[in-house]
mmCIF file as gemmi writes it, N, C-alpha and C atoms, coordinates in Angstrom:
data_model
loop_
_atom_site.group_PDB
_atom_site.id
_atom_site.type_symbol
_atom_site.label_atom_id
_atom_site.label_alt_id
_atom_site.label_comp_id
_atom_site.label_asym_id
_atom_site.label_entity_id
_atom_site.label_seq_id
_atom_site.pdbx_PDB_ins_code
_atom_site.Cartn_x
_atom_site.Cartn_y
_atom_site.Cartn_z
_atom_site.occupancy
_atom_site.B_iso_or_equiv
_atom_site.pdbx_formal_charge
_atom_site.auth_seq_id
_atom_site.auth_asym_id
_atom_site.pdbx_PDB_model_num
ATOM 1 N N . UNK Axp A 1 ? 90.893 95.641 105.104 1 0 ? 1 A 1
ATOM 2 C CA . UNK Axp A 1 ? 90.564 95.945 106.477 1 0 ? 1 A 1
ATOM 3 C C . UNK Axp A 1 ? 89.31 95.197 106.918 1 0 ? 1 A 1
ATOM 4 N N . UNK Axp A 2 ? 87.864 95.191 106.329 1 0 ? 2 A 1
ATOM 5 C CA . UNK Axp A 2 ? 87.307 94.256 106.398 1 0 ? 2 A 1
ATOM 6 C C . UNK Axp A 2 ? 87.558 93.029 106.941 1 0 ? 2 A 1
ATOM 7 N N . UNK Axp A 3 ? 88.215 92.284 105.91 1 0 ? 3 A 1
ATOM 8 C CA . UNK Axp A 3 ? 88.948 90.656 106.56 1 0 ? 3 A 1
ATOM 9 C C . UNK Axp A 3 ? 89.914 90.649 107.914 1 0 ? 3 A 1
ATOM 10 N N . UNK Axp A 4 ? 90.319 91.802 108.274 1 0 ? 4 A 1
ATOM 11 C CA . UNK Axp A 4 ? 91.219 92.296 109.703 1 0 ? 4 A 1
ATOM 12 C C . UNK Axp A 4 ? 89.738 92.095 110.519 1 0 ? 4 A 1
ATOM 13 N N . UNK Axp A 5 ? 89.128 92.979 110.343 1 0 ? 5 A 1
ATOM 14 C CA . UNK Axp A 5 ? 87.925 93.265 111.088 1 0 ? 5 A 1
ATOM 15 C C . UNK Axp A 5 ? 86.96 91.889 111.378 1 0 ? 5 A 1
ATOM 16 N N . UNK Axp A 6 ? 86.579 90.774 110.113 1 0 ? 6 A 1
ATOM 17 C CA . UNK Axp A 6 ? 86.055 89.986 110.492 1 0 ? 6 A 1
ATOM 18 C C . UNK Axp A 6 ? 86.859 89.028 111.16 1 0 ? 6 A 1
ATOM 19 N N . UNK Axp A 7 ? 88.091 88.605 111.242 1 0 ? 7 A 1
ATOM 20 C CA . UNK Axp A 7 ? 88.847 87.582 111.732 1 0 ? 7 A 1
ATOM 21 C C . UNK Axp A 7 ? 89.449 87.872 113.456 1 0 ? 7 A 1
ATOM 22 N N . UNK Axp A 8 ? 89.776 89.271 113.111 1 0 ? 8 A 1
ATOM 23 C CA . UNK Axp A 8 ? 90.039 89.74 114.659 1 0 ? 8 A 1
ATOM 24 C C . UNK Axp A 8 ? 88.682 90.922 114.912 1 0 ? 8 A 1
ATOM 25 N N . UNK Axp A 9 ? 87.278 90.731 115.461 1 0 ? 9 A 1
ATOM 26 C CA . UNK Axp A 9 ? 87.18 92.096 115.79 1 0 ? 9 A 1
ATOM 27 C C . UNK Axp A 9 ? 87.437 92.929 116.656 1 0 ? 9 A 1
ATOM 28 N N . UNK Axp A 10 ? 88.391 92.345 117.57 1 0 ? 10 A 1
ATOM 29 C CA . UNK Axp A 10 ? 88.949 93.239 118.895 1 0 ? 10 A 1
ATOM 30 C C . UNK Axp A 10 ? 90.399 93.707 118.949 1 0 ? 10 A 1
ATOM 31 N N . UNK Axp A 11 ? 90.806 95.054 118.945 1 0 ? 11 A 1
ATOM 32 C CA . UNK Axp A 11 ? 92.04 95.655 118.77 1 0 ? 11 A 1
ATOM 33 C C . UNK Axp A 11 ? 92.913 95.209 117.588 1 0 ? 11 A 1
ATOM 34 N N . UNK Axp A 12 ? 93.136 94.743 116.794 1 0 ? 12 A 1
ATOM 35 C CA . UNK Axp A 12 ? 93.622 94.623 115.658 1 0 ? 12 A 1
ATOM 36 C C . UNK Axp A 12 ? 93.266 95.278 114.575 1 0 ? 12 A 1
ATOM 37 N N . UNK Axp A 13 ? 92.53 95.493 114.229 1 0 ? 13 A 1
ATOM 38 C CA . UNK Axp A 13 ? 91.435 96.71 113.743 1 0 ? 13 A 1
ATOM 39 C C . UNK Axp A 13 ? 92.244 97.928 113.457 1 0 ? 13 A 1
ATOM 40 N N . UNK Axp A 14 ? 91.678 98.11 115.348 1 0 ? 14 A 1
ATOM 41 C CA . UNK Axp A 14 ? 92.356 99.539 115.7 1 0 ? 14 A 1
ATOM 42 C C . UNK Axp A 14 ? 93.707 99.299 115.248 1 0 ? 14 A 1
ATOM 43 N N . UNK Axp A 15 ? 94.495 98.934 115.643 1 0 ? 15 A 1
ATOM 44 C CA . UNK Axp A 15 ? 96.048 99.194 115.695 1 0 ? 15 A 1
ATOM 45 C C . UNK Axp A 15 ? 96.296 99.056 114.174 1 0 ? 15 A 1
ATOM 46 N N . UNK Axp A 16 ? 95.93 97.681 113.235 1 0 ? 16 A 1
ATOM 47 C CA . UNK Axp A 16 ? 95.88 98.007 111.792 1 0 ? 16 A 1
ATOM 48 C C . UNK Axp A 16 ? 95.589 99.554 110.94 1 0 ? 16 A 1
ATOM 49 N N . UNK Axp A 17 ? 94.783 99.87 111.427 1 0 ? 17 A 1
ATOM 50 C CA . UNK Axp A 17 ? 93.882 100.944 110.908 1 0 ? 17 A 1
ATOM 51 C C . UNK Axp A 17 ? 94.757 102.258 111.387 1 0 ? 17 A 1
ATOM 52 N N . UNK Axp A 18 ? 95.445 102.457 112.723 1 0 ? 18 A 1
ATOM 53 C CA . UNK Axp A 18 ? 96.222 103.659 112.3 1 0 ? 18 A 1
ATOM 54 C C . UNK Axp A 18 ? 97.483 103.238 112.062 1 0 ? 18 A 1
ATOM 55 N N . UNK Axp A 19 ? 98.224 102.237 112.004 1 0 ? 19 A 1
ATOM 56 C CA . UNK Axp A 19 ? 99.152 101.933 110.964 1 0 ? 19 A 1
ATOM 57 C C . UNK Axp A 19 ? 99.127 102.342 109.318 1 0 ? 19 A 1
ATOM 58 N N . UNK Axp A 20 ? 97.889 101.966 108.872 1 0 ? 20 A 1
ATOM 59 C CA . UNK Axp A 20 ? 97.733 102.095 107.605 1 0 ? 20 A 1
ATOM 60 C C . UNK Axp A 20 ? 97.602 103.971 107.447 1 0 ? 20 A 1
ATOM 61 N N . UNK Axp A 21 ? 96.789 104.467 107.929 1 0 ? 21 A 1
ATOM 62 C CA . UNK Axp A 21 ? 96.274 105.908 107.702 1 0 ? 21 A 1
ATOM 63 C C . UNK Axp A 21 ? 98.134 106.403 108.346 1 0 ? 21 A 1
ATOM 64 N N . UNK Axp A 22 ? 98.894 106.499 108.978 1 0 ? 22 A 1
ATOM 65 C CA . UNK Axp A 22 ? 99.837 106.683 109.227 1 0 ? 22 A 1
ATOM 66 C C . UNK Axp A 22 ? 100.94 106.706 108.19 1 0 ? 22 A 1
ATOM 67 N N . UNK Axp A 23 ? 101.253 105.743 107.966 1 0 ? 23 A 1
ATOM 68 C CA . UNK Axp A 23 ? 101.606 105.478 106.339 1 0 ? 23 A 1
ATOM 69 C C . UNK Axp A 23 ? 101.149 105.756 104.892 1 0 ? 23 A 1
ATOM 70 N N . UNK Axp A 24 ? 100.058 105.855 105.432 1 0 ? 24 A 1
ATOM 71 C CA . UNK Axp A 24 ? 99.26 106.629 104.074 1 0 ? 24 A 1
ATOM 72 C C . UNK Axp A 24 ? 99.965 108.324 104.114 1 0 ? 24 A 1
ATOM 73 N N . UNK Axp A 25 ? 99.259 108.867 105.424 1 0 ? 25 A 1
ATOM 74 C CA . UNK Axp A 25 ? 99.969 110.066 105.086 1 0 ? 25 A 1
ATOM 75 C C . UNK Axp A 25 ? 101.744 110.238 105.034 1 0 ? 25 A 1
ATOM 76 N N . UNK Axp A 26 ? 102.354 109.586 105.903 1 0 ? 26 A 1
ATOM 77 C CA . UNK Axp A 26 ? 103.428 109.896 105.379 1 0 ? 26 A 1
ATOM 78 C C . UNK Axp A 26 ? 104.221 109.855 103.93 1 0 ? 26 A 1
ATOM 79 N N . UNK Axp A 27 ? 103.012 108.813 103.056 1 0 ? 27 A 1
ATOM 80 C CA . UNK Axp A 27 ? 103.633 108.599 101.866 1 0 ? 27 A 1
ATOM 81 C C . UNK Axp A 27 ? 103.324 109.395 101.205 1 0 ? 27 A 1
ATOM 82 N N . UNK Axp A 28 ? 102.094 110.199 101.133 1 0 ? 28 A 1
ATOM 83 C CA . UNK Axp A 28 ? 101.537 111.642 100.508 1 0 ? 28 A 1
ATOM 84 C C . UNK Axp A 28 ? 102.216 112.79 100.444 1 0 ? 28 A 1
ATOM 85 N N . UNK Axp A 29 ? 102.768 112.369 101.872 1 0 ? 29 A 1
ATOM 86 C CA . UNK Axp A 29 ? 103.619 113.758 101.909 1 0 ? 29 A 1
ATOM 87 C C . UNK Axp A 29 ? 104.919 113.7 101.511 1 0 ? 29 A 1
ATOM 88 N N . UNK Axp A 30 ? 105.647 112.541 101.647 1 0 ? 30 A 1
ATOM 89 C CA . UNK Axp A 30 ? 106.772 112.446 100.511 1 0 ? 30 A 1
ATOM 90 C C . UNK Axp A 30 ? 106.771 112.527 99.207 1 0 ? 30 A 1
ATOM 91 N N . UNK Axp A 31 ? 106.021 112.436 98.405 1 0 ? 31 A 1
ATOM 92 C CA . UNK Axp A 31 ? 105.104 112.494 97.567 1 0 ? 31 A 1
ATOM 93 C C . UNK Axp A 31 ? 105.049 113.772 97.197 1 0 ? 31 A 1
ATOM 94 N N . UNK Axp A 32 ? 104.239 114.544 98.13 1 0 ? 32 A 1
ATOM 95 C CA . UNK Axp A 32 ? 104.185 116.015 97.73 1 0 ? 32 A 1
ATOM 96 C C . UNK Axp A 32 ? 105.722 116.428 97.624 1 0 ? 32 A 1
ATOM 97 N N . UNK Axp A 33 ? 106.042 116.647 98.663 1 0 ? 33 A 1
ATOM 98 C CA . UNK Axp A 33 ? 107.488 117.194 98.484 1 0 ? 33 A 1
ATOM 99 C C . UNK Axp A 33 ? 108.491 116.962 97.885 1 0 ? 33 A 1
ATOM 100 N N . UNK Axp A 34 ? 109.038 115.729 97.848 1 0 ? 34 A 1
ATOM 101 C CA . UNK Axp A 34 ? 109.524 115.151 95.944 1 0 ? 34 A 1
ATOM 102 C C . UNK Axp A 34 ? 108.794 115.743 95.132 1 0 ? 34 A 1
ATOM 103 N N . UNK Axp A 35 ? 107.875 115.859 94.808 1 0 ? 35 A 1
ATOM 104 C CA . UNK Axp A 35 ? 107.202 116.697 93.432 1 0 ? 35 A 1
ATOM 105 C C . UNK Axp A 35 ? 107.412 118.308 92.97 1 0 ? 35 A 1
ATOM 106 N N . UNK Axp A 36 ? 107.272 118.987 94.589 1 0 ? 36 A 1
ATOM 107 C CA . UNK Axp A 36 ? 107.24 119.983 94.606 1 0 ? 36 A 1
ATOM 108 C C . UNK Axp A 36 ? 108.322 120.565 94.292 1 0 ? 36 A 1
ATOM 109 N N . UNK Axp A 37 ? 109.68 119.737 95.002 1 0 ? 37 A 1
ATOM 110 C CA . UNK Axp A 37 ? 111.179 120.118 94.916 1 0 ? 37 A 1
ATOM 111 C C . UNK Axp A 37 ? 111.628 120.149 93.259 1 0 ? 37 A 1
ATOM 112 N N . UNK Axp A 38 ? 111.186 118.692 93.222 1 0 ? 38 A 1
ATOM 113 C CA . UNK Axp A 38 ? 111.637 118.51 91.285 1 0 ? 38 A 1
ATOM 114 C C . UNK Axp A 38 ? 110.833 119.791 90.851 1 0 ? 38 A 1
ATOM 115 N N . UNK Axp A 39 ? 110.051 120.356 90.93 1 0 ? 39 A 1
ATOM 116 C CA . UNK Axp A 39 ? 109.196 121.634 90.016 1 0 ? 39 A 1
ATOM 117 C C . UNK Axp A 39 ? 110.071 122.431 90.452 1 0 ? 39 A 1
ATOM 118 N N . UNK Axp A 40 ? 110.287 122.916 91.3 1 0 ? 40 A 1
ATOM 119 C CA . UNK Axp A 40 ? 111.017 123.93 92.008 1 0 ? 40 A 1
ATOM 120 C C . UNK Axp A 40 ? 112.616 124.244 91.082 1 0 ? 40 A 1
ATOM 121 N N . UNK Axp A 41 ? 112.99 122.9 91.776 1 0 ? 41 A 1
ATOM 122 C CA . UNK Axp A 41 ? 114.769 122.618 90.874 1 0 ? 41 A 1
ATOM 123 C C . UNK Axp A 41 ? 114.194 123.063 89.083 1 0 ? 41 A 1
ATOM 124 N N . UNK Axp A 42 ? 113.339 122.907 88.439 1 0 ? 42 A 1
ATOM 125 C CA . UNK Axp A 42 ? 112.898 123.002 87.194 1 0 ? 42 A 1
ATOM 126 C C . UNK Axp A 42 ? 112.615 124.109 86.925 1 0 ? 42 A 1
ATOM 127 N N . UNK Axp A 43 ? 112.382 124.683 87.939 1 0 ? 43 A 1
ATOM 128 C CA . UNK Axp A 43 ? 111.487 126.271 87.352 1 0 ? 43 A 1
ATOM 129 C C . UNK Axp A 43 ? 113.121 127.281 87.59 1 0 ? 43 A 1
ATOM 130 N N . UNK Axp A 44 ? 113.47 126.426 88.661 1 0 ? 44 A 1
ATOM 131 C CA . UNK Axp A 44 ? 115.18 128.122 88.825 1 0 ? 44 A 1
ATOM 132 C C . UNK Axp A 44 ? 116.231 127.544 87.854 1 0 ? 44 A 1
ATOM 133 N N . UNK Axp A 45 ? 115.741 126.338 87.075 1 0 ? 45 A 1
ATOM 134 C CA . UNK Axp A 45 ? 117.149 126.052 86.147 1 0 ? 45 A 1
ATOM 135 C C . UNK Axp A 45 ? 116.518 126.731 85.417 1 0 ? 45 A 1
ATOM 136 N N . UNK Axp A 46 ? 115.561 126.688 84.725 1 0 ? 46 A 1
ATOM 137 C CA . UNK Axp A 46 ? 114.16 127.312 83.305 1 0 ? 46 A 1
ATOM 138 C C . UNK Axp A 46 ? 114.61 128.567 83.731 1 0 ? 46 A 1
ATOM 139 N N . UNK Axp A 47 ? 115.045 129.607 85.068 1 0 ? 47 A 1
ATOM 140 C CA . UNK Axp A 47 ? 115.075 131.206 85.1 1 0 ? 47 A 1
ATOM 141 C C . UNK Axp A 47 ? 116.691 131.517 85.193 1 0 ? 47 A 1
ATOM 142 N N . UNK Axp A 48 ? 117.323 129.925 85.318 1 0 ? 48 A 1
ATOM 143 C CA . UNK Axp A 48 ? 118.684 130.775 84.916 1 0 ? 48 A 1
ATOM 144 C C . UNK Axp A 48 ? 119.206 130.497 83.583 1 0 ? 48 A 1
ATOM 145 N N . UNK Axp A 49 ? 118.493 129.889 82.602 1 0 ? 49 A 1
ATOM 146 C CA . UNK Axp A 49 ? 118.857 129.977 81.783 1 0 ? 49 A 1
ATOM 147 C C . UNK Axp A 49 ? 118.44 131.218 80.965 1 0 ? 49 A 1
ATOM 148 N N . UNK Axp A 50 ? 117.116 131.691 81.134 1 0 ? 50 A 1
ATOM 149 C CA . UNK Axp A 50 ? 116.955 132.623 80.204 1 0 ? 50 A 1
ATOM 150 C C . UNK Axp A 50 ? 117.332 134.303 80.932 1 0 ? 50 A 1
């Protein structure tokens, strides 16, 4: 972001910058929730087996 910032410093920046944080969170949160689901699916197979 830096090198965005020194080459363009007017609006490119900006628009880079919530592109990135945008994508950041959406990937976190896929992330979480894939994780959470696989635990989930893991823990009710683990309670129907026993």
């Amino acid at each position: 972001m830096e090198l965005v910032k020194g080459l363009c410093p007017i609006g490119v920046p900006v628009i880079a910058s919530a592109y990135f944080d945008i994508f950041d969170g959406l990937l976190q949160a896929y992330v979480f929730v894939f994780l959470t689901s696989l635990y989930m699916a893991e823990a009710i197979e683990d309670e129907e087996q026993h």
